[in-house]
C-alpha positions as CSV (number, residue, x, y, z in Angstrom):
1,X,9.3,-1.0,-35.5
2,X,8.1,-1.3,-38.9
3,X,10.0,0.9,-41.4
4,X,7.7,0.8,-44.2
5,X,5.1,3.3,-42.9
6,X,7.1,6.1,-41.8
7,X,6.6,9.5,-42.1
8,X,9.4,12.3,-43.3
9,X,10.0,13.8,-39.5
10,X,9.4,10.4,-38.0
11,X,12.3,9.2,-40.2
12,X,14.5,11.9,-39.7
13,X,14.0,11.4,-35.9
14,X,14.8,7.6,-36.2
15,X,17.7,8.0,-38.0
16,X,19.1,11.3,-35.8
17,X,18.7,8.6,-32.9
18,X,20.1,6.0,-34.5
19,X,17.2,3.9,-33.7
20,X,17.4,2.7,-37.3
21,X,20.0,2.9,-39.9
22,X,19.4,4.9,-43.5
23,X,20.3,1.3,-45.3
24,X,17.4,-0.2,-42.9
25,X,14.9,2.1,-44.2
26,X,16.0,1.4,-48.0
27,X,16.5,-2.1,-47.7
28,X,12.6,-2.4,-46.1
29,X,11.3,-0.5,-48.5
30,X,12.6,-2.2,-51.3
31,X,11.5,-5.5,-50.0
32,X,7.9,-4.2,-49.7
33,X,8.0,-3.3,-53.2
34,X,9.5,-6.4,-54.5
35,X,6.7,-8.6,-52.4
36,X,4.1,-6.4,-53.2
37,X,3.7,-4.3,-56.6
38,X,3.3,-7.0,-58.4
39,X,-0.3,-6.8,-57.9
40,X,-0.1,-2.7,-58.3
41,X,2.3,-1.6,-60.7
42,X,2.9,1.3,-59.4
43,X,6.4,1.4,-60.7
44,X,8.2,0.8,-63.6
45,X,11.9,0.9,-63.0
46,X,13.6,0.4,-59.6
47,X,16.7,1.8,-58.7
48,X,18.0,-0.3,-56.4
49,X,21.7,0.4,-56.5
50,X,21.4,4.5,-56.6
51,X,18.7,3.7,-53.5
52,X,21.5,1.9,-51.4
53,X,24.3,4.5,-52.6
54,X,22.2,7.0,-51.3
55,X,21.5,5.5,-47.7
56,X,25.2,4.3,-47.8
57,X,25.9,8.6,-47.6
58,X,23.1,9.4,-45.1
59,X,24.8,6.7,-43.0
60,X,28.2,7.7,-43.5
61,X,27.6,11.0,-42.8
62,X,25.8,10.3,-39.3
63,X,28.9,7.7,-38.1
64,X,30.9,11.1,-38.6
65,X,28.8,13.1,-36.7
66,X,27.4,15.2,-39.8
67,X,24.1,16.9,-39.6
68,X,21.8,15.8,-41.7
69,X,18.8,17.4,-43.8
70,X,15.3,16.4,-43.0
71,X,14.3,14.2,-46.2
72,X,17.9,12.6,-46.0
73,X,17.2,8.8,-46.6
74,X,13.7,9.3,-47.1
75,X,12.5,6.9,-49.6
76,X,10.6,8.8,-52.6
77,X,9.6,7.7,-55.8
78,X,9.4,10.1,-59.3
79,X,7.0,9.6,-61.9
80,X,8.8,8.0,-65.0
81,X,8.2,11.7,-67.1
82,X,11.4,13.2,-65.0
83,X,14.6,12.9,-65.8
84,X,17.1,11.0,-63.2
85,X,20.2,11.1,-64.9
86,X,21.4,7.0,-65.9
87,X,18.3,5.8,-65.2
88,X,14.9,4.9,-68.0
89,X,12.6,7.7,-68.5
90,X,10.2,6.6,-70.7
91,X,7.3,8.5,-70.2
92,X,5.1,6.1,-70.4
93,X,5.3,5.6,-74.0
94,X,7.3,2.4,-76.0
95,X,8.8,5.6,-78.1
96,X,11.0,5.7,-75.2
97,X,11.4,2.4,-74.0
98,X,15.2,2.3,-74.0
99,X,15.7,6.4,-73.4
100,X,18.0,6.8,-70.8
101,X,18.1,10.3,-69.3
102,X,21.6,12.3,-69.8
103,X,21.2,14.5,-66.6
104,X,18.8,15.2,-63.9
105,X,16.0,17.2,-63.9
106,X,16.8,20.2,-61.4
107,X,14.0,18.6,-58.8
108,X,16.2,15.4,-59.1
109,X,19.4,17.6,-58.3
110,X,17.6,18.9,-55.2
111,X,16.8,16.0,-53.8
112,X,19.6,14.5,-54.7
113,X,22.1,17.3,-53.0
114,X,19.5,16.0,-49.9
115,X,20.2,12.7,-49.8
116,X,16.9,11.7,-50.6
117,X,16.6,7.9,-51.1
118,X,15.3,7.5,-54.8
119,X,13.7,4.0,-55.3
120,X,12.4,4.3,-58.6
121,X,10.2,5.5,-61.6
122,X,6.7,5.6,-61.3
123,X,3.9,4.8,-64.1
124,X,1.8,6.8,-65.8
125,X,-0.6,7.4,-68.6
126,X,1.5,7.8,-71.5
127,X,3.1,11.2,-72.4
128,X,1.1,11.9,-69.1
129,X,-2.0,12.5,-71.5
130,X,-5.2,10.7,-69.0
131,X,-6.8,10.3,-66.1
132,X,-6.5,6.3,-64.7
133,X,-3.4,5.2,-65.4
134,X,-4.8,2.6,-67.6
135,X,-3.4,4.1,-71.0
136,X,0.3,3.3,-70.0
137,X,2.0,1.7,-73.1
138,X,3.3,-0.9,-70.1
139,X,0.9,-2.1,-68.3
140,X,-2.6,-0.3,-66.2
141,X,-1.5,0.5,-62.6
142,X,-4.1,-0.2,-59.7
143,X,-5.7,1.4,-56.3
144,X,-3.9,-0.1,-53.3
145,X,-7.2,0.4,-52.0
146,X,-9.6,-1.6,-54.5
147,X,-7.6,-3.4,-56.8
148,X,-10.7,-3.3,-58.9
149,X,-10.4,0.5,-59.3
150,X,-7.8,2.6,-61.1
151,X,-6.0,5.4,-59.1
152,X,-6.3,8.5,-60.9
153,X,-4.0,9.4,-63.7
154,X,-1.8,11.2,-64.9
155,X,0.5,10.7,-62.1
156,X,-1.5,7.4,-60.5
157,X,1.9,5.5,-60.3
158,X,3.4,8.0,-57.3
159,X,-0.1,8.1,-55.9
160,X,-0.8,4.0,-55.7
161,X,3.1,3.8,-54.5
162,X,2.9,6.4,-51.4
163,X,-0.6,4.8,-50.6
164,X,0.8,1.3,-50.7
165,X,3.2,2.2,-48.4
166,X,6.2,1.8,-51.3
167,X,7.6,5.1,-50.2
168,X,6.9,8.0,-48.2
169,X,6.7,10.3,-50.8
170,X,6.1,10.6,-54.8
171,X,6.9,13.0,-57.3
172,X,4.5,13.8,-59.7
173,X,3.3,16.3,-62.5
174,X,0.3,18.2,-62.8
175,X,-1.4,20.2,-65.9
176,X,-5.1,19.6,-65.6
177,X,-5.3,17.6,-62.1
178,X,-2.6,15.1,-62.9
179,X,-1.0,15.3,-59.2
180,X,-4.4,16.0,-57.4
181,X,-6.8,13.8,-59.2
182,X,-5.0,10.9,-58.5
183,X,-4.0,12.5,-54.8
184,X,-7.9,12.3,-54.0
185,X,-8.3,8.9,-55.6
186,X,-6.1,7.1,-53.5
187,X,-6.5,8.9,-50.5
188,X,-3.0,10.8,-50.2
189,X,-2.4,14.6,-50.0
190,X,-1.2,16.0,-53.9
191,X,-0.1,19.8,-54.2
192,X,0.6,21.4,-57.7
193,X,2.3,24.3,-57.1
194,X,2.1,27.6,-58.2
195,X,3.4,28.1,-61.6
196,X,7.2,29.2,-62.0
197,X,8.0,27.9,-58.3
198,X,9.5,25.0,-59.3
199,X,11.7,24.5,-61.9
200,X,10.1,22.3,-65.0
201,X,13.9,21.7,-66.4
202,X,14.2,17.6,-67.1
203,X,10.2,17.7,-67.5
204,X,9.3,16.1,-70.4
205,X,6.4,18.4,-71.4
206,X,2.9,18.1,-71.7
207,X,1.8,21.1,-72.1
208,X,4.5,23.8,-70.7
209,X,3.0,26.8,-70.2
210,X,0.6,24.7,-67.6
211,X,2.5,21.9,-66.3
212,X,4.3,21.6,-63.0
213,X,6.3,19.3,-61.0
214,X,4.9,18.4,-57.5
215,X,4.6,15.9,-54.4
């Protein structure tokens, strides 16, 4: 079975069982991005050891017998604008290059309290101020599906890495189309969700009294 094009519930199913272990999942995922972003850049920092520390729980926790939540082990990705305590957050920008985030945003604590498997921090137009993902301070990030065309911006990082298969799901944020512009350009689904429904804290801001976190 290949692991790196699961869905959420086909995942959750796997793993319930036990066709495939939560450290499976990670590892396969983590491979595919090692062999293959290089040509994408969709990410900018991987997590690797708070990836396998996370599976290492899901696992644990079915070998006792423990009920799991659906996106436990699920390998997702957050654009690098959201805090994940420990880890770079740089937003983009070489102002932040060596920021490392004191706490985690309250979507991070969510998933988190989940088990969600996070593999890294995506790219993204810096201070998430454009459209293409080409005005990164790092490098430009490209369409998995033209590498000759960008994938949206401000959030094209988690859009190029869900549709290269990298994870199964990205975080993002949106203000003026930031989630669902680069959603559409690379083919994926993007939702920015009603305003006050989920928690901005750990959101480095755009623009506050518009922005929101979403998938």
């Amino acid at each position: 079975m290949e692991l790196e094009n699961l869905t959420i519930s086909k995942t959750h199913r796997g793993l319930v069982k036990k066709e495939f272990s939560a450290l499976e999942i990670c590892q396969a995922y983590l491979e595919k991005i090692e062999s293959e972003d290089k040509k994408i850049n969709a990410f900018l920092t991987i997590t690797k050891d708070l990836a396998l520390s996370q599976a290492k729980k899901v696992d644990d926790m079915i070998s006792t017998g423990r009920k799991i939540p659906l996106i436990s082990a699920v390998p997702c990705a957050i654009k690098d604008i959201i805090l994940v305590e420990d880890v770079k957050c740089t937003a983009g920008s070489k102002i932040l290059e060596n920021y490392i985030a004191p706490y985690d945003a309250t979507v991070i604590k969510k998933l988190k309290g989940e088990n969600c498997v996070i593999l890294g921090k995506t790219n993204l137009d810096e201070f998430a101020m454009g459209s293409s993902t080409e005005n990164s301070a790092f490098f430009p990030t490209k369409n998995p599906h033209n590498l000759a065309r960008v994938p949206g911006g401000s959030s094209g990082g988690s859009a190029a890495a869900v549709a290269a298969d990298e994870c199964i799901f990205a975080l993002g944020s949106d203000t003026g189309g930031s989630i669902r512009q680069p959603a559409s350009f690379c083919g994926m689904v993007g939702l920015k969700p009603t305003y006050g429904a989920v928690s901005r804290f750990g959101l480095i801001a755009f623009a506050s009294s518009l922005d929101q976190i979403g998938p």
